[in-house]
Every structure is written in structure tokens, then in C-alpha cells.
N, CA and C atoms as an extended XYZ file, in Angstrom:
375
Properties=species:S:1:pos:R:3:atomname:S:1:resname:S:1:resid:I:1 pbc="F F F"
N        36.692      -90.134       -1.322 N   UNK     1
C        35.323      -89.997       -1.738 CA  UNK     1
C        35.197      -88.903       -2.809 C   UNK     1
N        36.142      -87.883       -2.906 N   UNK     2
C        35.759      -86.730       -3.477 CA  UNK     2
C        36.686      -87.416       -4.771 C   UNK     2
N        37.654      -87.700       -5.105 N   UNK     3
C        38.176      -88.505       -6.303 CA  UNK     3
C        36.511      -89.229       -7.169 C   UNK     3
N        36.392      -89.910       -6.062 N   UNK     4
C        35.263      -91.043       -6.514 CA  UNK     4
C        34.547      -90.190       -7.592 C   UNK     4
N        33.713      -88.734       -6.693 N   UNK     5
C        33.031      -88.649       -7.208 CA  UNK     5
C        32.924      -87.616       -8.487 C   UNK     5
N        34.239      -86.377       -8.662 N   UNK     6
C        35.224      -86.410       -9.663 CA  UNK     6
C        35.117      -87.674      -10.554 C   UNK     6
N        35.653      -88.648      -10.369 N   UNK     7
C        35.691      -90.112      -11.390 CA  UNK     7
C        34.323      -90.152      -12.398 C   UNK     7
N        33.363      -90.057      -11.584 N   UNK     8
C        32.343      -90.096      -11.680 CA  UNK     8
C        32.054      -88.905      -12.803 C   UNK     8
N        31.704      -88.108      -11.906 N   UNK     9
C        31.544      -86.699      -12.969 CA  UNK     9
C        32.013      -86.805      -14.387 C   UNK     9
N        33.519      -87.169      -14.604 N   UNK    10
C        33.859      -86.860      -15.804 CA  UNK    10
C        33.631      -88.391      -16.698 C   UNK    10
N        32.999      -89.364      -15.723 N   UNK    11
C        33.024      -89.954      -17.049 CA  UNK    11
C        31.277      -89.607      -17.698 C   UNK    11
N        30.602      -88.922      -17.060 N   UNK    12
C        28.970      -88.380      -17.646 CA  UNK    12
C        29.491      -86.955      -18.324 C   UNK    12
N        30.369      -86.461      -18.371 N   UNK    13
C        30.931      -85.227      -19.177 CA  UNK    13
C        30.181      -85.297      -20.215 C   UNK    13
N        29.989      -86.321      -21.328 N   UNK    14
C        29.925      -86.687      -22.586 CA  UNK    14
C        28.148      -86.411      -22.705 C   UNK    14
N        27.633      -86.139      -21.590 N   UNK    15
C        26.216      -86.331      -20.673 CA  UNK    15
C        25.763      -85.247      -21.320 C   UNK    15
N        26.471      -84.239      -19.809 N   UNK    16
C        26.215      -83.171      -19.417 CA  UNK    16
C        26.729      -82.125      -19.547 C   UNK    16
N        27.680      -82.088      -20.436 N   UNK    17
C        29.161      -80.980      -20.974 CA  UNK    17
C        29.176      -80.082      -19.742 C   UNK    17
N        29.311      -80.506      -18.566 N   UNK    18
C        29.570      -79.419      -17.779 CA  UNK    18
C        31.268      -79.733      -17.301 C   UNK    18
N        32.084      -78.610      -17.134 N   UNK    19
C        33.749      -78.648      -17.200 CA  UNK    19
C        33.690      -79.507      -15.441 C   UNK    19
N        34.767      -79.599      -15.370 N   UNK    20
C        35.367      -80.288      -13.771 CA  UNK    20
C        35.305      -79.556      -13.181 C   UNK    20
N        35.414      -78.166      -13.886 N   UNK    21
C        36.100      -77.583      -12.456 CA  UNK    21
C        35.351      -76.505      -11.655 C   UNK    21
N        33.713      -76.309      -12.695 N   UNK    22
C        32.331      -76.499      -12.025 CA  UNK    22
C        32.346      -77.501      -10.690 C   UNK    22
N        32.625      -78.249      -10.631 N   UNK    23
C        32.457      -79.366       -9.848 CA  UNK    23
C        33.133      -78.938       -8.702 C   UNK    23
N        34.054      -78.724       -9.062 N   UNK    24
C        35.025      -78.658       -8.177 CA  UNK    24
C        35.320      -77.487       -7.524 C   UNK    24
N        35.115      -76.189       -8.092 N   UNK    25
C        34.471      -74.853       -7.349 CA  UNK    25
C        33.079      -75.396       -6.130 C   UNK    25
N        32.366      -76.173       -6.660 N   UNK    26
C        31.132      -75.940       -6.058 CA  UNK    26
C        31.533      -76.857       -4.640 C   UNK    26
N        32.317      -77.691       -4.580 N   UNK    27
C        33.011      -78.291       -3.627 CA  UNK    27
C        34.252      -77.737       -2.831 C   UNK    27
N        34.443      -76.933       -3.219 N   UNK    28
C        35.619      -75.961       -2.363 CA  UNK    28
C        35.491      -75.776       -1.019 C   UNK    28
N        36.107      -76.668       -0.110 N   UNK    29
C        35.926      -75.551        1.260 CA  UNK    29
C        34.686      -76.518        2.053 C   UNK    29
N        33.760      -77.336        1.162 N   UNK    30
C        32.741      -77.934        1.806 CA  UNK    30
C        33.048      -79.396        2.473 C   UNK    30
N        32.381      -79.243        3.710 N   UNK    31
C        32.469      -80.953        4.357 CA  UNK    31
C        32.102      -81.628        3.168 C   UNK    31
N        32.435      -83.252        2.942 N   UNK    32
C        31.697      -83.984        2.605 CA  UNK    32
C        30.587      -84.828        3.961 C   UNK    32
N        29.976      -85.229        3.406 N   UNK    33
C        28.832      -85.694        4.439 CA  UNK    33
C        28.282      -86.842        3.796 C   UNK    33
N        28.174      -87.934        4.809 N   UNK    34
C        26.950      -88.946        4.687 CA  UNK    34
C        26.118      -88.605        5.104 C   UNK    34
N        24.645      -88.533        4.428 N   UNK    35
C        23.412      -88.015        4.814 CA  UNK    35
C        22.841      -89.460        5.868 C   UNK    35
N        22.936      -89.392        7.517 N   UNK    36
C        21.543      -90.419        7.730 CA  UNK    36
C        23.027      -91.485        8.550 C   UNK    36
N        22.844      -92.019        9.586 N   UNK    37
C        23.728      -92.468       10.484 CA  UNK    37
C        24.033      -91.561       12.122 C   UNK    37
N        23.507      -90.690       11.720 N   UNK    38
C        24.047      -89.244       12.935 CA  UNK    38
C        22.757      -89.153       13.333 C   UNK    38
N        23.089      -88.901       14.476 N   UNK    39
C        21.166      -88.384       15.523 CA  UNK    39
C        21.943      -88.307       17.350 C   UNK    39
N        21.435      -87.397       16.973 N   UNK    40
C        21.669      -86.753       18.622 CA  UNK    40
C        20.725      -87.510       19.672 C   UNK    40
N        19.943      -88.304       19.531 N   UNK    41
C        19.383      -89.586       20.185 CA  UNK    41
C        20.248      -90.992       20.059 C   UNK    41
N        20.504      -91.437       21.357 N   UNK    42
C        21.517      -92.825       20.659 CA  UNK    42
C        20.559      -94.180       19.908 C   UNK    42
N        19.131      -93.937       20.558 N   UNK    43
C        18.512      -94.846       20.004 CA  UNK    43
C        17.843      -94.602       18.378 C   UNK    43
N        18.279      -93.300       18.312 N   UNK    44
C        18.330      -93.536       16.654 CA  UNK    44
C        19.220      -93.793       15.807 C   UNK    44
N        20.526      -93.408       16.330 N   UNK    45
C        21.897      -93.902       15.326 CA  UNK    45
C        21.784      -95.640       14.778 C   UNK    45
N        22.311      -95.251       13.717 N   UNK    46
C        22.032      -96.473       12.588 CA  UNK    46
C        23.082      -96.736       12.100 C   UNK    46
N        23.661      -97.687       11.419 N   UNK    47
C        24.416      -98.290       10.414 CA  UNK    47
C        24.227      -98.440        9.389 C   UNK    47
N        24.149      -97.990        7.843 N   UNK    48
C        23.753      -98.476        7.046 CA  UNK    48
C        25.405      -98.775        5.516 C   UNK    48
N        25.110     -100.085        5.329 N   UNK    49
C        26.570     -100.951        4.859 CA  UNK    49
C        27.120     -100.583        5.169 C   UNK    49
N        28.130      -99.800        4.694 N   UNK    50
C        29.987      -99.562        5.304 CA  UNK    50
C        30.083      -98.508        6.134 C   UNK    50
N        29.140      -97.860        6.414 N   UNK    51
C        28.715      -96.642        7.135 CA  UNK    51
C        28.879      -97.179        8.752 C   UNK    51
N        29.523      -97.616        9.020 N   UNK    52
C        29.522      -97.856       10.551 CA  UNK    52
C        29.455      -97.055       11.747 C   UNK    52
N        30.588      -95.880       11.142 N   UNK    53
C        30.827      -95.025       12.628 CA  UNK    53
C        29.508      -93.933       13.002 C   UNK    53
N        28.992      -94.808       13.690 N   UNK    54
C        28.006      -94.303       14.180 CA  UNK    54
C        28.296      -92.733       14.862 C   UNK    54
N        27.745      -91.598       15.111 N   UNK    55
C        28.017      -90.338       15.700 CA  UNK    55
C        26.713      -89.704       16.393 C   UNK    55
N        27.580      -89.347       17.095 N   UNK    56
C        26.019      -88.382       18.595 CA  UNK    56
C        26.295      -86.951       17.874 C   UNK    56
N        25.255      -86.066       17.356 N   UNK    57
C        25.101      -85.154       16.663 CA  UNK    57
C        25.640      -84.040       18.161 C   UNK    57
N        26.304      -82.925       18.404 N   UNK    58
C        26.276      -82.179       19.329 CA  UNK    58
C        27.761      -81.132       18.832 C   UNK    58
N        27.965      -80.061       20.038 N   UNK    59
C        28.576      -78.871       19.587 CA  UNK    59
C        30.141      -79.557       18.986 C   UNK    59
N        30.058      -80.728       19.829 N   UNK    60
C        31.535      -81.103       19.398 CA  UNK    60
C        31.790      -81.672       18.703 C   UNK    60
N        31.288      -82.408       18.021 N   UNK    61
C        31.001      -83.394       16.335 CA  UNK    61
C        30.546      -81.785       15.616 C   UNK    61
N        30.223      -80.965       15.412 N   UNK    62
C        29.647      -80.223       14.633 CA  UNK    62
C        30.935      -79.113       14.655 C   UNK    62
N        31.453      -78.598       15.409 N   UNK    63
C        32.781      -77.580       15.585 CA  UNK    63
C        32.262      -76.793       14.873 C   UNK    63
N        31.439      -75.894       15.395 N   UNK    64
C        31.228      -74.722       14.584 CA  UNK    64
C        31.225      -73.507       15.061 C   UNK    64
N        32.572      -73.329       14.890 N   UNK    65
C        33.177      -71.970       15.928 CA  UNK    65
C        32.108      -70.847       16.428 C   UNK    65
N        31.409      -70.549       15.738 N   UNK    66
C        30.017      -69.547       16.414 CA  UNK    66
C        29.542      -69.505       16.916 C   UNK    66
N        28.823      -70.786       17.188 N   UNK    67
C        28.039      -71.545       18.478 CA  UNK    67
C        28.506      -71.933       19.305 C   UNK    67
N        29.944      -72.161       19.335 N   UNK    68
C        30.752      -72.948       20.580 CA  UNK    68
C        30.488      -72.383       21.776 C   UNK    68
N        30.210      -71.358       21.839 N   UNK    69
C        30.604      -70.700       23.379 CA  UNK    69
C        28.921      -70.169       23.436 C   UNK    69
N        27.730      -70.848       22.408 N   UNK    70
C        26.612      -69.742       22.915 CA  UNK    70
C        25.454      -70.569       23.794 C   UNK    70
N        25.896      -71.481       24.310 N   UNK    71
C        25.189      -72.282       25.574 CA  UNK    71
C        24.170      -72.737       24.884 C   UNK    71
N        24.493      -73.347       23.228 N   UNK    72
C        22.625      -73.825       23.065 CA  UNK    72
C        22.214      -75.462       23.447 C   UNK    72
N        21.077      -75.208       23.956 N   UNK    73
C        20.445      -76.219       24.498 CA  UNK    73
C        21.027      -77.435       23.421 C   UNK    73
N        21.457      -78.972       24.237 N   UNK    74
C        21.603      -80.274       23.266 CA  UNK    74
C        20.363      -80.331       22.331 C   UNK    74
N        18.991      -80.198       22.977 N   UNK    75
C        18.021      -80.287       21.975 CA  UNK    75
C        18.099      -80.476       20.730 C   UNK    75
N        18.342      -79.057       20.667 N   UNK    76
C        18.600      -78.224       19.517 CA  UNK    76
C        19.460      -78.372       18.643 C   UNK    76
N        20.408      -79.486       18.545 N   UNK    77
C        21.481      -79.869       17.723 CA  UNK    77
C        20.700      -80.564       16.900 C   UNK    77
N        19.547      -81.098       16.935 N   UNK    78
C        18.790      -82.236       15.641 CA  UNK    78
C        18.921      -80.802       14.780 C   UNK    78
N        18.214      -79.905       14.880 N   UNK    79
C        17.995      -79.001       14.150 CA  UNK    79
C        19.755      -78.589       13.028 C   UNK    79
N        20.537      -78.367       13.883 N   UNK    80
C        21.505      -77.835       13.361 CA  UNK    80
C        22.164      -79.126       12.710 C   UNK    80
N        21.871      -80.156       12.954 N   UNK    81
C        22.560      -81.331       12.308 CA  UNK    81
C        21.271      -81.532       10.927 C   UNK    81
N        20.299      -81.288       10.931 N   UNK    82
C        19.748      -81.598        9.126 CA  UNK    82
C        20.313      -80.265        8.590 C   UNK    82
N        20.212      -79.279        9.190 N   UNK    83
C        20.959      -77.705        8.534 CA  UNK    83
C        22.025      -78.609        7.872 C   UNK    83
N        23.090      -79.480        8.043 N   UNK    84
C        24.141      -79.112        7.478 CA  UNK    84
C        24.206      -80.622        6.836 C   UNK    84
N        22.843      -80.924        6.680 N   UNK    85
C        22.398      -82.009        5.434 CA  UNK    85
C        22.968      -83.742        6.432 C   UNK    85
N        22.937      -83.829        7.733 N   UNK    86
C        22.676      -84.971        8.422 CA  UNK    86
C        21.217      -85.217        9.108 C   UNK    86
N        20.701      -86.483        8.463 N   UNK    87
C        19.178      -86.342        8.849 CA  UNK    87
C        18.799      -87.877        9.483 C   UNK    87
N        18.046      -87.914       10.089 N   UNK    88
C        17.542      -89.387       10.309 CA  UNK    88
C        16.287      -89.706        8.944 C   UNK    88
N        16.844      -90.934        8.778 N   UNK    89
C        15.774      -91.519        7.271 CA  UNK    89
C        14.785      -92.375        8.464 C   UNK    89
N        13.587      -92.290        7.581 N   UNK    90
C        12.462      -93.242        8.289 CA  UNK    90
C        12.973      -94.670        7.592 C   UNK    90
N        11.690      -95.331        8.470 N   UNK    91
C        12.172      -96.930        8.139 CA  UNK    91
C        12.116      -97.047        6.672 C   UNK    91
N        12.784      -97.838        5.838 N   UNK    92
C        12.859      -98.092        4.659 CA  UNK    92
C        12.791      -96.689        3.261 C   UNK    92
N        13.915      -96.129        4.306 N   UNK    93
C        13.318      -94.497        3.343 CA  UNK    93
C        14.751      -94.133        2.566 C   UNK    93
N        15.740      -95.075        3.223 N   UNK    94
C        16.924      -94.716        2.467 CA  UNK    94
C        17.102      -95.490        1.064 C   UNK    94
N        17.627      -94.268        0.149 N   UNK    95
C        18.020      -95.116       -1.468 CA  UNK    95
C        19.283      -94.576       -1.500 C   UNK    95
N        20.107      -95.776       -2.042 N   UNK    96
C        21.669      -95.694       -1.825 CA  UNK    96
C        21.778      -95.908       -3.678 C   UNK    96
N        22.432      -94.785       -3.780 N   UNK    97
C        22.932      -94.645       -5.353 CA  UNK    97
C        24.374      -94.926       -5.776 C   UNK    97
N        25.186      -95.543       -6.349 N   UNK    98
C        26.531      -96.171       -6.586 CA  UNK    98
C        27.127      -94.589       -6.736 C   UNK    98
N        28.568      -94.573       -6.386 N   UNK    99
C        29.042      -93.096       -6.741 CA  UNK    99
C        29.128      -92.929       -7.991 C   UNK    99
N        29.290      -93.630       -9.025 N   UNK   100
C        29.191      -93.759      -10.587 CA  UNK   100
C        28.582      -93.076      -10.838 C   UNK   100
N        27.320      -93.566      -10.304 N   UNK   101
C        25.445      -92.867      -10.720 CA  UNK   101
C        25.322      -91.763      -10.058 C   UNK   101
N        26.211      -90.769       -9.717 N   UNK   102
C        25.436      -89.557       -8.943 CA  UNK   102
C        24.989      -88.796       -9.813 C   UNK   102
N        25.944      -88.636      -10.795 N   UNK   103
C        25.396      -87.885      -12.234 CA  UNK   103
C        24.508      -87.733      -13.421 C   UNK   103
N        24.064      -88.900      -12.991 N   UNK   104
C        23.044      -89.246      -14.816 CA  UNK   104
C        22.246      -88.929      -14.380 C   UNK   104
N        21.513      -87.727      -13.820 N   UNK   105
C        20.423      -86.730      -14.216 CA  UNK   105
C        20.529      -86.377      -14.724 C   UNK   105
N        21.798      -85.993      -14.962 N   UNK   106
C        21.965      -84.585      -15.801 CA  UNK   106
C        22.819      -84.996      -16.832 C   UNK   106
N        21.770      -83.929      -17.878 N   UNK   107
C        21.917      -84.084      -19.257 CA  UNK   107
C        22.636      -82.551      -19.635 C   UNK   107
N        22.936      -83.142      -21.319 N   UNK   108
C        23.259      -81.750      -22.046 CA  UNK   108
C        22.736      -80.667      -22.133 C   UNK   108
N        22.213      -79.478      -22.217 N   UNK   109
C        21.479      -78.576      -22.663 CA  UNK   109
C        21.231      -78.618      -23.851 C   UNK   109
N        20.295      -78.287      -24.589 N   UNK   110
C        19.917      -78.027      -26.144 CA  UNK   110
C        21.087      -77.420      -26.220 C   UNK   110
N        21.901      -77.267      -27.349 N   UNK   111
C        22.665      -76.335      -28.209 CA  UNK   111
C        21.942      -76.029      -29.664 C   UNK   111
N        21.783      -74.528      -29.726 N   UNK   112
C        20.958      -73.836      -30.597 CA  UNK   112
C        22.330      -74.177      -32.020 C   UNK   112
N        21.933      -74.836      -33.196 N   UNK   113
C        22.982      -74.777      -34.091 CA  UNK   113
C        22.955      -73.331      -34.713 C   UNK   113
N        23.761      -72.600      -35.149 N   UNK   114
C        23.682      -71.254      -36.274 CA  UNK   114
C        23.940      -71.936      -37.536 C   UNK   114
N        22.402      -71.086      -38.049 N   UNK   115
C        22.786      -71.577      -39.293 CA  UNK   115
C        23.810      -70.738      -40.132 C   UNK   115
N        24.709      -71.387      -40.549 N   UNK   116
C        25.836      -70.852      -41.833 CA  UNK   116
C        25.813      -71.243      -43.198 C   UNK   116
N        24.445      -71.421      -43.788 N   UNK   117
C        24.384      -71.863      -44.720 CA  UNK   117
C        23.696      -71.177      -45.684 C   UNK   117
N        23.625      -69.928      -45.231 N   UNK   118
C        23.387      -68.860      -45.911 CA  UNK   118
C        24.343      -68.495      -47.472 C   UNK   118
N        24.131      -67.732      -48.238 N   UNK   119
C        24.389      -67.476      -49.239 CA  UNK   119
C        25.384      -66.169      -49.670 C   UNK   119
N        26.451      -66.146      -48.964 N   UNK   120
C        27.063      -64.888      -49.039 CA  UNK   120
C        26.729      -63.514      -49.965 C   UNK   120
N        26.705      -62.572      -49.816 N   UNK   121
C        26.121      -61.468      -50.489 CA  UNK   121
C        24.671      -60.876      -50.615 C   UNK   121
N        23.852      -62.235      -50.352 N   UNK   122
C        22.250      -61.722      -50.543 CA  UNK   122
C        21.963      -61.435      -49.016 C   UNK   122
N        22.144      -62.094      -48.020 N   UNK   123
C        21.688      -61.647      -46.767 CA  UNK   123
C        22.968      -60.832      -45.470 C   UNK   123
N        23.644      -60.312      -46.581 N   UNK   124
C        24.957      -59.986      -45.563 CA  UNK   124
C        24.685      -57.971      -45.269 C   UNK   124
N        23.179      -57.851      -45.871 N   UNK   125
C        22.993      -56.610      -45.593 CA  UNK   125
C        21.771      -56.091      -44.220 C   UNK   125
């Protein structure tokens, strides 16, 4: 997935002149995640296309060494599961974007040209 979306990135380069490895700093170290399939209710877990493996949101799908041992209520895992960008979508609320397309928001920045077309000697004081 993370190739994919690398793939992706550099072919909007031409876009957004931002380097790879922006990209790829900002991804260091981070889960990837499908947003929307996960719910700590079973009667909300969903499928949506290839997304099958359905998951029960809780301390042990989440492994997050800090909390492991601090007795928090199951409740309370909806909460900590949108924290880390897994959410339940309402009916007809999900928009599925091709990995191609994650990028074409983003555009170039203005680049200010300098002008050099000045006249050597009259304005070089």
C-alpha cells in the first residue's frame, strides 16, 4: 500500500514539486490504516470492497503499550479507535478515492520569478 501510494505521489510531482522524501519522512514509523470497517460494536463492523477483515476495535487490536495494563473500560475504545483515525462512516457517507488520486489536491506553489533583466551598471548601486 505504501509503494502504491509513493507511485502515486511521484507521478503528481510535476503537480506539486514536493520531493519523496517529504512523503516519506511524514510516513516514518506510522501505521497505515483503513479509515471505517473497525467498531468495537459487532453490529457495526462493515465490509466495504476488498476491505473484508472485519476487526473488534479493543486493547488488543490497538497494542498500545501504555494503556495495556491501565484497566480502561471496553467502552472507551470507540474513542481511542477514531484517535488513531478508525471511524464508523454513516450510511452512504463513505467516498473511496483510487490510490492514484490521493494527490491531485495539491498543487505547485506560486514561484516568485527574479527579475534578471536588469541593466548591469545602472541599478547595481
Amino acid at each position: 500500500m505504501v509503494e502504491s501510494i509513493e507511485s502515486s505521489f511521484t507521478l503528481r510531482r510535476n503537480f506539486h514539486g514536493i520531493d519523496i522524501y517529504r512523503l516519506r519522512d511524514a510516513l516514518k514509523k506510522r501505521p497505515v490504516i483503513f479509515c471505517g470497517g473497525g467498531s468495537l460494536y459487532k453490529t457495526m463492523r462493515t465490509s466495504v470492497l476488498n476491505f473484508t477483515d472485519k476487526k473488534l476495535i479493543n486493547k488488543n487490536l490497538l497494542n498500545i503499550p501504555t494503556i495495556v495494563n491501565q484497566n480502561i473500560e471496553e467502552k472507551l475504545f470507540t474513542i481511542l479507535a477514531t484517535s488513531y483515525g478508525l471511524s464508523i462512516p454513516m450510511e452512504n457517507e463513505i467516498h473511496l478515492t483510487p490510490i492514484e488520486k490521493v494527490f491531485n489536491h495539491l498543487e505547485a506553489p506560486e514561484i516568485k520569478q527574479k527579475d534578471y533583466g536588469y541593466e548591469h551598471g545602472l541599478s547595481d548601486f
